[in-house]
VOGU-3710 file (C-alpha; in Angstrom, 3 decimals, decimal comma):
1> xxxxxxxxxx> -0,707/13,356/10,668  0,984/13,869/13,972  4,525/14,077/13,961  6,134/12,185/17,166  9,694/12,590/18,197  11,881/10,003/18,579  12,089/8,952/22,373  15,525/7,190/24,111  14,531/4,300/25,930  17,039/3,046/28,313
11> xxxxxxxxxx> 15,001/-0,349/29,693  12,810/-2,830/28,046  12,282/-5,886/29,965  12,287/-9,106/28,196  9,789/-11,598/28,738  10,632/-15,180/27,354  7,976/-17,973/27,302  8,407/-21,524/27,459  7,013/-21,919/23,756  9,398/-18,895/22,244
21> xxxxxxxxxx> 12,247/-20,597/24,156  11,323/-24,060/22,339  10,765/-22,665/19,011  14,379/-20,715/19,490  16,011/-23,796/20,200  14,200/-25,328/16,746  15,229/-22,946/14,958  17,510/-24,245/11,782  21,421/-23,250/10,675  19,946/-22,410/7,299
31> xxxxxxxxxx> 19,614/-19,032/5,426  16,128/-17,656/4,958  13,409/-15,240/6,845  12,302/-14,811/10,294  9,174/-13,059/11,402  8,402/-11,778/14,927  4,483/-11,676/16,348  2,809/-10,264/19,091  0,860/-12,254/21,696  -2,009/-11,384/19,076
41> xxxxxxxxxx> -0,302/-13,049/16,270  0,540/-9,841/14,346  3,580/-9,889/12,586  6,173/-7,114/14,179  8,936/-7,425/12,175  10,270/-9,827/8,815  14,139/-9,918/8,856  16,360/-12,148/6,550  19,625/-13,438/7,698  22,185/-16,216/6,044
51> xxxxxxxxxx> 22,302/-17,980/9,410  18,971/-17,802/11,433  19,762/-19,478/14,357  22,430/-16,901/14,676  21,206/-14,144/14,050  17,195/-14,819/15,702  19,302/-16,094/19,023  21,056/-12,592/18,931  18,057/-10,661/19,485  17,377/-11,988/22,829
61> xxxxxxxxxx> 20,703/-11,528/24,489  22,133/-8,945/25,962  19,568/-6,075/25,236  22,866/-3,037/26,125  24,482/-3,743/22,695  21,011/-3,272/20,995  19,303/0,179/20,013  16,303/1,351/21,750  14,144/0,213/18,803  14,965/-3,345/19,063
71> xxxxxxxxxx> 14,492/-2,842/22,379  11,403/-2,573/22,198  10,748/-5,395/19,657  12,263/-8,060/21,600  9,753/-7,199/24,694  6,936/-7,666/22,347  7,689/-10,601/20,569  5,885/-14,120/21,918  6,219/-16,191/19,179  7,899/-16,728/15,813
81> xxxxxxxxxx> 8,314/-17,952/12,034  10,658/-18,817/10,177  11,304/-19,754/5,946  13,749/-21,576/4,976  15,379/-20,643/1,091  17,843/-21,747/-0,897  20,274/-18,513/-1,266  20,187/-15,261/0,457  18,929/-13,718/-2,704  15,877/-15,274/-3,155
91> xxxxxxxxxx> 16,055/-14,581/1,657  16,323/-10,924/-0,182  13,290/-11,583/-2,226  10,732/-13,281/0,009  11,735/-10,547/2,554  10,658/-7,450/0,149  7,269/-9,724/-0,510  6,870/-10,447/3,294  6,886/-6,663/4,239  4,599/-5,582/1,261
101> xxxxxxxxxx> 2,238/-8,119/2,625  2,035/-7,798/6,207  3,310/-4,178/6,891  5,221/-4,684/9,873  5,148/-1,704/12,412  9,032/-2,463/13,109  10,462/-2,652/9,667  10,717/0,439/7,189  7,635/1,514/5,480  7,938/2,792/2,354
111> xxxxxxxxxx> 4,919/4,624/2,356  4,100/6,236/-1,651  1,083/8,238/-1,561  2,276/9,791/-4,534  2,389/8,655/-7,793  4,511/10,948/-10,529  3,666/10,027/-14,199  5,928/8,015/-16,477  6,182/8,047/-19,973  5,294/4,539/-21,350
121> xxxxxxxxxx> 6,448/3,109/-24,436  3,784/0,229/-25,373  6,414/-2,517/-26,805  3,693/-4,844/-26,630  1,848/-3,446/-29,622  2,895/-3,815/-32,931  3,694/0,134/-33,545  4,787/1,434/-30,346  2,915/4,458/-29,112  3,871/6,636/-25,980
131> xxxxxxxxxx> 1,456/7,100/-23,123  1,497/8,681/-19,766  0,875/6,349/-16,674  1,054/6,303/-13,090  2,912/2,963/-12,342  5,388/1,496/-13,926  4,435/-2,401/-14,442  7,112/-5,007/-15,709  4,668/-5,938/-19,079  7,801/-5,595/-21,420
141> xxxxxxxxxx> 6,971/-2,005/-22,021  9,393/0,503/-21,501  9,360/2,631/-18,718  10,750/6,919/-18,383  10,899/8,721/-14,971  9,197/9,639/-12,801  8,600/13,047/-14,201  8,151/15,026/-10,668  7,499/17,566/-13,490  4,740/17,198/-15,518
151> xxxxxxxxxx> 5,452/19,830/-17,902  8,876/18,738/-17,965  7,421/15,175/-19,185  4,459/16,779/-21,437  7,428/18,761/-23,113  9,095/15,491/-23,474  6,501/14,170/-24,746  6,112/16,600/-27,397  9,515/16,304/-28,661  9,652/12,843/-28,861
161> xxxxxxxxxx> 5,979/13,115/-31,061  7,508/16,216/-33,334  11,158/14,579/-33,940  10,251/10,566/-34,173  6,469/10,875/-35,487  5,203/8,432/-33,150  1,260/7,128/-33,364  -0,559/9,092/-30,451  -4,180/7,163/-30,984  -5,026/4,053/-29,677
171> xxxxxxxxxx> -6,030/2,094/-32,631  -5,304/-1,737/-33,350  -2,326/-1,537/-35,767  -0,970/-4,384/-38,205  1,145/-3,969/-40,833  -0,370/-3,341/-44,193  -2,926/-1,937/-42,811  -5,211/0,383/-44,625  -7,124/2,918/-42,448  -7,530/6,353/-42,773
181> xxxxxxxxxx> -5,247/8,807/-41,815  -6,079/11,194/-38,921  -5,120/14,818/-38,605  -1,906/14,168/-36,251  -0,626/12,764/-39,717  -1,294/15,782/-41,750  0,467/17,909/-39,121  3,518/16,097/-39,044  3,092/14,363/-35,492  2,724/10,727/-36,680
191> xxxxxxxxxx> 4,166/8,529/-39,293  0,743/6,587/-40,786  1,508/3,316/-39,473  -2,451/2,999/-39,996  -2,075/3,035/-43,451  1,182/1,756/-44,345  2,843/5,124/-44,566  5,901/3,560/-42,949  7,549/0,121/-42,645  7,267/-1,656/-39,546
201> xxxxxxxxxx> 11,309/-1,774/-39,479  11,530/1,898/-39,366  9,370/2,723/-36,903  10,951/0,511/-34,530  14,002/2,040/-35,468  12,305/5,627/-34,435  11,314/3,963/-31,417  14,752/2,812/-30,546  16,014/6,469/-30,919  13,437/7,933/-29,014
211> xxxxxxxxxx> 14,123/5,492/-26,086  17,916/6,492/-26,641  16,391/10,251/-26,167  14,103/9,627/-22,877  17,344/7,685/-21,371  19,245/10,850/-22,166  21,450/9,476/-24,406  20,879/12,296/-27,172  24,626/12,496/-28,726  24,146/9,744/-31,359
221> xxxxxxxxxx> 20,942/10,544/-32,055  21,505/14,458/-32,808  24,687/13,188/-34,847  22,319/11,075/-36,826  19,646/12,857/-37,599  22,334/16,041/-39,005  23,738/13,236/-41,570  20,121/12,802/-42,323  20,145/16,489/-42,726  22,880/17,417/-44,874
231> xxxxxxxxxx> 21,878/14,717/-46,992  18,580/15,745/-47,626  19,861/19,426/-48,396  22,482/17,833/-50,653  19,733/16,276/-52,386  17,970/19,223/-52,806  14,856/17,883/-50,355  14,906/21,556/-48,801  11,200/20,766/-47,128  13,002/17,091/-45,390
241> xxxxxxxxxx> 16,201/19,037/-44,247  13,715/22,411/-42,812  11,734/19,612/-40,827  15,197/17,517/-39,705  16,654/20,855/-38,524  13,620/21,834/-36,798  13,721/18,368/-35,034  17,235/19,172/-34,001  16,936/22,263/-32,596  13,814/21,056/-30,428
251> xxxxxxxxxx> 16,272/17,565/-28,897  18,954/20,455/-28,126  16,747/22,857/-26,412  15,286/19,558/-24,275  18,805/18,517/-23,840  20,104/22,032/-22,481  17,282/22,020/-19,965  18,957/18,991/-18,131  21,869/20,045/-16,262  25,332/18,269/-16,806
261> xxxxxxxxxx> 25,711/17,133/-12,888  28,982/14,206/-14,359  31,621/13,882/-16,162  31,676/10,268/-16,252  29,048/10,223/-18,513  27,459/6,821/-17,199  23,412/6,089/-15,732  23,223/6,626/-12,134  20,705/7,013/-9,381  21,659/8,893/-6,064
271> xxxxxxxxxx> 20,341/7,541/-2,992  20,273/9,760/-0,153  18,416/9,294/3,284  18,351/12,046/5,810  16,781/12,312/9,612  15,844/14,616/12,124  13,977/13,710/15,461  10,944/13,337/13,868  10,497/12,317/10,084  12,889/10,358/7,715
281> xxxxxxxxxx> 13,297/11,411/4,250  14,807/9,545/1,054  15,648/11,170/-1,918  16,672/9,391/-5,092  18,146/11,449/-8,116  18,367/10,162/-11,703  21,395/10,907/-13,696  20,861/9,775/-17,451  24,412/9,748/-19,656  26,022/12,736/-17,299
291> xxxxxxxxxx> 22,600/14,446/-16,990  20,347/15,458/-13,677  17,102/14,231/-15,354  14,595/14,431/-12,468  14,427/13,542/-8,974  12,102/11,709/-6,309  11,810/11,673/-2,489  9,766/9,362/0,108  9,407/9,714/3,333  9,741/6,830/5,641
301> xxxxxxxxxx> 7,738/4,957/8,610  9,766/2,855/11,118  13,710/4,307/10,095  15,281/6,131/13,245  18,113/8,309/13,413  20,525/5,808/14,981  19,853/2,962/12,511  19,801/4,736/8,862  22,562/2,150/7,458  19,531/-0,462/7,494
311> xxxxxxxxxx> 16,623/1,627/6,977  18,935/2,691/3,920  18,882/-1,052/3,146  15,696/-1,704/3,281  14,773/1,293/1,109  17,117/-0,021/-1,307  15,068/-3,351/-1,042  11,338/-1,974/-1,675  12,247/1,142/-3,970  14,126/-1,412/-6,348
321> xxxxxxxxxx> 11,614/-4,230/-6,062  9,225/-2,134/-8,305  11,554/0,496/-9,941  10,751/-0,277/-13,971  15,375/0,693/-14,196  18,210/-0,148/-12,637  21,021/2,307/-13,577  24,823/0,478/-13,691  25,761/2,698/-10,992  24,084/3,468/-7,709
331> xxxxxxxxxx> 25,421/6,026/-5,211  24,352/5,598/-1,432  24,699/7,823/1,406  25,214/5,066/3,709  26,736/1,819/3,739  24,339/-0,824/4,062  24,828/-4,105/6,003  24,317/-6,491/2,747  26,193/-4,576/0,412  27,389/-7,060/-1,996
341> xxxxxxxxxx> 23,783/-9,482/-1,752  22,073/-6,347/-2,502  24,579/-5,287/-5,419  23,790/-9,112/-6,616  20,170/-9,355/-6,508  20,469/-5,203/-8,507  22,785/-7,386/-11,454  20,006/-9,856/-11,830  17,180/-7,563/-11,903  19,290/-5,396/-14,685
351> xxxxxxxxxx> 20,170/-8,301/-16,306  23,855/-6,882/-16,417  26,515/-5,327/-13,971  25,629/-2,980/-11,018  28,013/-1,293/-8,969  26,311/0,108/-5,150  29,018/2,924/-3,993  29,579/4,926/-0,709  31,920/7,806/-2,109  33,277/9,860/0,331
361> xxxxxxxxxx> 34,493/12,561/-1,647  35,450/14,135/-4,953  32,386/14,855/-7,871  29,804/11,662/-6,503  30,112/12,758/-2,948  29,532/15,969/-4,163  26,391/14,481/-6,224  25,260/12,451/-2,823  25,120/16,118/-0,847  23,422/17,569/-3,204
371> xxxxxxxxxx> 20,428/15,024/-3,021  20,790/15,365/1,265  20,136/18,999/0,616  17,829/18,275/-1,671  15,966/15,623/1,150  16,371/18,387/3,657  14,495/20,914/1,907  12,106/18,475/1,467  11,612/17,844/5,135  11,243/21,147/5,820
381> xxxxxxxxxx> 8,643/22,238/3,127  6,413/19,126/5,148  7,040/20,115/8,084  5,879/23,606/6,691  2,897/21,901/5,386  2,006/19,459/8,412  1,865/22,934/10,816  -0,189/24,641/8,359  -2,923/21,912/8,007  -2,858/21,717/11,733
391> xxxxxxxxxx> -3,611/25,307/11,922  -6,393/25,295/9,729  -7,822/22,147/11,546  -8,115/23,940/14,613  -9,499/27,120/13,026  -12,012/24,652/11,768  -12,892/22,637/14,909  -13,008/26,332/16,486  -15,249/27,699/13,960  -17,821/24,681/14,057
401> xxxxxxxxxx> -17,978/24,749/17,707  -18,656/28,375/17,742  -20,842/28,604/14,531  -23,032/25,799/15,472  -23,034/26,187/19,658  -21,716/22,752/20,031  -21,240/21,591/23,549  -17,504/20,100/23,159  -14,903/20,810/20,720  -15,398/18,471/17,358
411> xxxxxxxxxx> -12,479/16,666/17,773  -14,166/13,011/16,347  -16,393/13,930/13,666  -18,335/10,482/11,641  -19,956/10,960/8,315  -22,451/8,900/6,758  -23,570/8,472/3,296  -26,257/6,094/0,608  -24,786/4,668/-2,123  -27,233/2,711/-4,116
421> xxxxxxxxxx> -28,125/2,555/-8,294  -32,346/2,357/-8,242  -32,357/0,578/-5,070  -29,699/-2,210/-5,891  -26,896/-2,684/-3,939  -27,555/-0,078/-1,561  -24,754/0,743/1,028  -23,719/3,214/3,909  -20,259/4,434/4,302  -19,459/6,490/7,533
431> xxxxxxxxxx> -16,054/7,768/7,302  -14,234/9,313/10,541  -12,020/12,223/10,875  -9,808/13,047/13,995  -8,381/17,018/14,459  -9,390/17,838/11,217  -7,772/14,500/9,064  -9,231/11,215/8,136  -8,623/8,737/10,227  -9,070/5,653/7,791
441> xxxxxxxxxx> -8,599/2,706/10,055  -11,773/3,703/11,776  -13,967/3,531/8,161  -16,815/1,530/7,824  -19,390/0,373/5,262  -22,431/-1,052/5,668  -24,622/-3,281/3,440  -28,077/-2,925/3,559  -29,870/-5,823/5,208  -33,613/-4,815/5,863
451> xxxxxxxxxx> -33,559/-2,033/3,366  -35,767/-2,506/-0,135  -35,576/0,009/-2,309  -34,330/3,344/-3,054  -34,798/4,459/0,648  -32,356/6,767/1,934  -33,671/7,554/5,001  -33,982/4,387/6,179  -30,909/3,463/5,148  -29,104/6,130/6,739
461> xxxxxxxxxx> -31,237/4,330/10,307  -30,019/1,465/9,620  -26,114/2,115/8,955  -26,734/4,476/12,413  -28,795/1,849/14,348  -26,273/-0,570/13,899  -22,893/1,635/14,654  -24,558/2,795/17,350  -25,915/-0,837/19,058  -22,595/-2,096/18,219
471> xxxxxxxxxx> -20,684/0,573/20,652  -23,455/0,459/23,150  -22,927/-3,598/23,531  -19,370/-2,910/23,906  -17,338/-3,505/20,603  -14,039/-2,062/21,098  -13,909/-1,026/17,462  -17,261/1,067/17,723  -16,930/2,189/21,726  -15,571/5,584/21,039
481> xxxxxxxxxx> -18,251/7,866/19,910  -18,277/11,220/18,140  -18,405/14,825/19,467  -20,088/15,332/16,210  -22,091/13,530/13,327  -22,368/14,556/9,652  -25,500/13,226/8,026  -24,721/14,068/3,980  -28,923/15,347/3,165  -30,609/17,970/4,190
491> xxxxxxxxxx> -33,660/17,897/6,679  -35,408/14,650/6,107  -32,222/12,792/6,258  -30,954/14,843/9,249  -34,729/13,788/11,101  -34,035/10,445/10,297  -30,778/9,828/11,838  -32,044/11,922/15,011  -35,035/9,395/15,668  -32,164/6,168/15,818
501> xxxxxxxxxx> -30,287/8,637/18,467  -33,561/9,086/20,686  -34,751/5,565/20,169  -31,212/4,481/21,704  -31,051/6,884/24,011  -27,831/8,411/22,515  -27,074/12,102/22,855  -24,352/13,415/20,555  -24,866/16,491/18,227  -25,843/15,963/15,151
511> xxxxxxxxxx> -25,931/18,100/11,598  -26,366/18,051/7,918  -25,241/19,137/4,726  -26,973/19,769/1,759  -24,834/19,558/-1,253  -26,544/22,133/-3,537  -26,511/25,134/-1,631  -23,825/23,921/1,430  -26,752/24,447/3,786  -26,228/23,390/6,801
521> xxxxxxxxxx> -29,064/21,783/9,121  -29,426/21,754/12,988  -31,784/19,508/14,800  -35,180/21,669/16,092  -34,285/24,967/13,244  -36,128/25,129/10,334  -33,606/27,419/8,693  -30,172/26,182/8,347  -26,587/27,703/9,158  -25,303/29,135/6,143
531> xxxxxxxxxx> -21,246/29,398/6,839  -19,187/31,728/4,958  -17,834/30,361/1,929  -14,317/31,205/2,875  -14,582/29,675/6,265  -12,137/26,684/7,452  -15,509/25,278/9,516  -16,685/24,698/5,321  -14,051/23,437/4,116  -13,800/20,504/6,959
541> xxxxxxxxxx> -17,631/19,864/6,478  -17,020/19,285/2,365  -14,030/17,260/2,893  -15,982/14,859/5,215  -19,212/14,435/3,416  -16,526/14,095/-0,077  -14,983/11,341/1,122  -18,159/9,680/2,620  -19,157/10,080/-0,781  -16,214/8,702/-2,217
551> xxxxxxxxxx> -15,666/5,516/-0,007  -19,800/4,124/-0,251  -19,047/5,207/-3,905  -16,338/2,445/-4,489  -17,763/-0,111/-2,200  -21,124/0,225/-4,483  -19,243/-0,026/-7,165  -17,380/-3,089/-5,915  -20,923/-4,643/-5,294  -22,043/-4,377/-8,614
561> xxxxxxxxxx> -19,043/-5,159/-10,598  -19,401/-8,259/-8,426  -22,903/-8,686/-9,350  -21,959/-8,186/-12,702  -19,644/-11,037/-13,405  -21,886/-13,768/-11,410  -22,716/-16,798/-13,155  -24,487/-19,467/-13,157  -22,291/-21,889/-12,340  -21,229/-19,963/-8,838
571> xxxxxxxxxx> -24,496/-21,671/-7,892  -23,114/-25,440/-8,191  -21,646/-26,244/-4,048  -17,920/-26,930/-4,872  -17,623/-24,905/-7,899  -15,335/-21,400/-6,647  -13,514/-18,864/-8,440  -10,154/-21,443/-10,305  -13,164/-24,088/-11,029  -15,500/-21,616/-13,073
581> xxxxxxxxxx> -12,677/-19,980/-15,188  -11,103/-23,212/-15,870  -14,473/-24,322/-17,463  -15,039/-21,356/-19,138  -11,855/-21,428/-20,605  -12,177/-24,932/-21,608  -15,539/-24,871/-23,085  -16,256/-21,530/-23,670  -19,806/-20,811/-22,903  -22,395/-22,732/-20,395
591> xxxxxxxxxx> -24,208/-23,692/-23,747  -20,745/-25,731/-24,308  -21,362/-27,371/-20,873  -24,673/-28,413/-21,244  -23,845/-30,644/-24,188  -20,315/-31,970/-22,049  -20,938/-35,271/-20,602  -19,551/-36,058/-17,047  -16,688/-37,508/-18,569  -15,707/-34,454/-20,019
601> xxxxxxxxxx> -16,437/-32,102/-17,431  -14,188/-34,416/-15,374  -11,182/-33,941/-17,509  -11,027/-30,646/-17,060  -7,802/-29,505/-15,129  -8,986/-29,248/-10,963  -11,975/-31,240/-11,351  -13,109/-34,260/-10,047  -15,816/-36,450/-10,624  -18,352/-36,276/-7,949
611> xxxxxxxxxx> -18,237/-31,891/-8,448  -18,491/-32,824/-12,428  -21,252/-34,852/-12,119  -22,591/-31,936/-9,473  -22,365/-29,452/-12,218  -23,811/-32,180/-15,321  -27,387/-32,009/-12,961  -27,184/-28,581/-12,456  -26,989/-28,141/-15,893  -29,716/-30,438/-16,738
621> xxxxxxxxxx> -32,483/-29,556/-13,897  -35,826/-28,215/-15,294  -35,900/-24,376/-14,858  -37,478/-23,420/-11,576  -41,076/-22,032/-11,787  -41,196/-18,121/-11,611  -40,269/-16,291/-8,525  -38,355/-19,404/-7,444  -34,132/-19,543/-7,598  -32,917/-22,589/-8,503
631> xxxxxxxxxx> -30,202/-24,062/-5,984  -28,729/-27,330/-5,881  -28,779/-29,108/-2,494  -26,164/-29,720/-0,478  -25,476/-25,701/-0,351  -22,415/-24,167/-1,906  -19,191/-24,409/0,698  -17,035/-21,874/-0,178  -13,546/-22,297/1,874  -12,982/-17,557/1,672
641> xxxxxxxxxx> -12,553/-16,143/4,594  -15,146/-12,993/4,592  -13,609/-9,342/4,238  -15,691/-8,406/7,116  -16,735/-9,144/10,750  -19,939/-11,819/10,026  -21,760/-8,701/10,646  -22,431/-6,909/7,776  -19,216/-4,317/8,261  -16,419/-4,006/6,397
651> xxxx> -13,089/-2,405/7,478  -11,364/0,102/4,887  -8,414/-2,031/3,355  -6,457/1,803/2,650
//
């Protein structure tokens, strides 16, 4: 990733066609989005305003009152959209779905490559169990974290198992049920739901106080279980009041690891959002009942230093949109443009009240700089990161050049790779990196047309014949070609791709790599290029042909899930995707279908009767002779749009 720094610009000219100025002066007094597109029809930028006329029409006035940024936009933008809602909180709404949809270059990207874990409480099962996920869903579970930590969450974890004895396996639980008991039961970490050891009631009681624990809210619960305790030794149940104080003292020593960062005692999250000519970072803090109980940062695509009061808004927007909690407080370091809408559509996605502050001093603005110091360090530790990975990139480029006496510096380097299981399904990936990082809008994949068989060689021609014709007749999207190709295989493979660069008359250097020993092959040597194992040249070369690997892996995979869940009626012409599982659903089987008369097939939810009387012959045709696939005429129309280019190629959707 190449960090870019922010540039002033002082003049934009604005261009304003006849058809923008007729759809500005269509545009309605009504609240809802806007989007703005390029002459291409790409959306630029999705905006929501109470008033669109007014506030669309204020983009193409006077350009001195506007930042450089919308600068900018306005030059680009030939044409527009606009939805209409019916309050500026659902305008809110459709403008978080818009940007997760479209990804507009001009609005803030909240880009998480990162996913912490969260503990996961599965309310949807009878006798709640906790788990560790990656995403937090809204499924009526309950949701903890993030955990940036995840020893801090695998020691919460344990407590929560040790004090509240809750299930760990991943059985199917009803009450009264009678299974056997597993070891976690015999060591004290679980209850026996399994086999009735404990009353549905109960549990959910020691589910409640475990949630109480995760939220930080440990007070009641320590007071509770110490009545538990003195009752038990009053009664002379010394083993009961060991275990109880044992729980106890592993809740305080969990407790005393979170640092006290409030007096007031109340949920918060700390929003902070700092920026230097080059990067944007937000940092969000969680404070549970008084406690600092983790923290989380982002960093941002599209915010710009003189504009962080709506990047800070939009932030707000996407971050929220999926968070599994809102807190009853939330502490910003800048005051965004929509405060109270915001603070509206935050009380009806708690289900309760929210209050959005700006402090400006005493204990939350202290809270707010400690998150922007937190966000700076941060920044720096990437920028630490960004230079070292740079570093290494060159060393690598420098090292391959030297190591294998290429002509040009490997700045562009494509791999290629077979996927296949026995011949079926068999696909090429070729995967391109750019100074030493993937460049992932410039993947491709490749189905086999004219391949049969498990035939890697030829399939490797064929991915390379046909990214290779494509650039020489001119495609844009193939016309820049590599200082370097990696061919995952050893000799044969490497031989193969070098006849498709002879037959079209193609020079560019060419290796390969040979996975077992890390061999490396050059065209005309019949010994390869062993590179140290230490070497930064290596390490480049593995990462390449690994993620070759790994992107023909999932498209192959794809394939033959696809393959996999094919029936017969996706044969029938009118019969797509909403037709067959409404069939299913109502019949059951195909056996159930055959017997249905037209009548019935007709009755079904989105059918009608010419398509059920389609499907009734289908249904009822002879089976074809052997070697023969049974169609029915007129062909299947299918109204989806193809992932690809009608040429076989896919683009990577990442």
């Amino acid at each position: 990733m190449h960090l870019v720094p922010y540039a002033v610009v002082t003049d934009v000219p604005v261009e304003l066609t006849p058809s923008l100025r007729q759809q500005l002066d269509q545009v309605p007094d009504q609240t809802g989005c806007y989007l703005f597109k390029d002459s291409d029809g790409q959306v630029l930028y999705v905006g929501k305003a109470e008033n669109l006329r007014s506030r669309i029409r204020s983009y193409f006035q006077d350009s001195a009152t506007h930042s450089p940024r919308i600068r900018i936009l306005v030059s680009r933008v030939r044409s527009l959209e606009v939805m209409v809602t019916h309050s500026p909180v659902e305008a809110l709404l459709l403008e978080c779905n818009l940007i997760k949809r479209f990804k507009p270059y001009f609005n803030v990207q909240l880009r998480d490559d990162k996913h912490y874990p969260y503990i996961c409480l599965t309310m949807n099962e009878p006798f709640p169990r906790p788990i560790i996920v990656r995403r937090a869903q809204k499924d009526g579970n309950r949701y903890f974290g993030p955990y940036t930590s995840s020893w801090a969450m695998r020691q919460a974890l344990r407590v929560i198992r040790q004090v509240f004895q809750l299930r760990g396996c991943s059985r199917q639980i009803e009450e009264g049920d009678r299974q056997k008991l597993c070891l976690d039961y015999h060591l004290g970490l679980c209850s026996g739901p399994c086999a009735s050891m404990i009353s549905r009631a109960v549990y959910l009681k020691a589910v409640d106080e475990a949630t109480d624990l995760l939220q930080g809210k440990a007070g009641h619960v320590l007071k509770a279980l110490q009545a538990e305790m003195m009752t038990a030794a009053e009664n002379l149940q010394f083993e009961r009041a060991v275990r109880l104080r044992d729980q106890i003292a592993a809740i305080r020593a969990a407790v005393e690891r979170q640092r006290v960062v409030s007096n007031d005692l109340e949920d918060q999250d700390v929003l902070a959002l700092v920026s230097d000519q080059f990067q944007t970072c937000a940092l969000v803090m969680f404070v549970r009942g008084g406690r600092l109980v983790g923290q989380e940062h982002y960093f941002l695509e599209g915010a710009y230093p003189e504009d962080l009061p709506t990047a800070m808004q939009q932030f707000v927007q996407q971050y929220y949109e999926r968070a599994p909690q809102v807190p009853g407080q939330v502490l910003l370091s800048h005051t965004i443009p929509d405060l109270a809408l915001v603070e509206s559509w935050l009380r009806e996605r708690r289900g309760g009240r929210v209050r959005i502050l700006v402090p400006q001093r005493g204990e939350k603005r202290q809270l707010l700089e400690m998150a922007e110091k937190n966000a700076f360090v941060r920044m720096e530790e990437r920028r630490s990161h960004l230079a070292s990975d740079q570093a290494k990139a060159e060393e690598a480029m420098l090292e391959l050049q030297e190591a294998l006496a290429l002509p040009n510096l490997p700045y562009r380097i494509e791999g290629f790779d077979v996927s296949h299981f026995q011949g079926a399904e068999s696909v090429a990936a070729m995967v391109v990196f750019e100074a030493g990082q993937p460049k992932k809008t410039d993947y491709r994949r490749f189905k086999m047309r004219s391949v049969e068989g498990p035939n890697d060689f030829a399939s490797i021609q064929e991915a390379l014949r046909r990214r290779l014709q494509r650039a020489i007749d001119g495609d844009p999207k193939f016309a820049e070609l590599p200082d370097l190709l990696l061919i995952d295989g050893g000799k044969g493979q490497l031989n193969a791709a070098l006849e498709v660069t002879r037959e079209l008359a193609v020079e560019i250097p060419a290796i390969g790599l040979a996975k077992q020993f890390e061999e490396v092959y050059l065209p005309g040597q019949s010994n390869p290029v062993i590179l140290p194992r230490s070497s930064q040249a290596l390490f480049l070369l593995q990462r390449l042909r690994d993620e070759a690997h790994r992107f023909g892996l999932a498209y192959h995979r794809q394939l033959r899930g696809k393959r996999a869940t094919h029936s017969a009626l996706d044969e029938i012409a009118g019969i797509g995707r909403k037709r067959r599982d409404a069939l299913l659903r109502h019949f059951g089987s195909v056996e159930a279908l055959r017997c249905a008369s037209p009548e019935e097939l007709a009755s079904v939810p989105g059918m009608t009767w010419p398509v059920a009387e389609r499907v009734h012959h289908f249904l009822h045709q002879p089976a074809p002779p052997p070697g023969e696939v049974q169609t029915l005429h007129p062909p299947r129309v299918t109204a989806r749009r193809p992932q690809g280019n009608g040429r076989g190629e896919q683009r990577c959707g990442c």
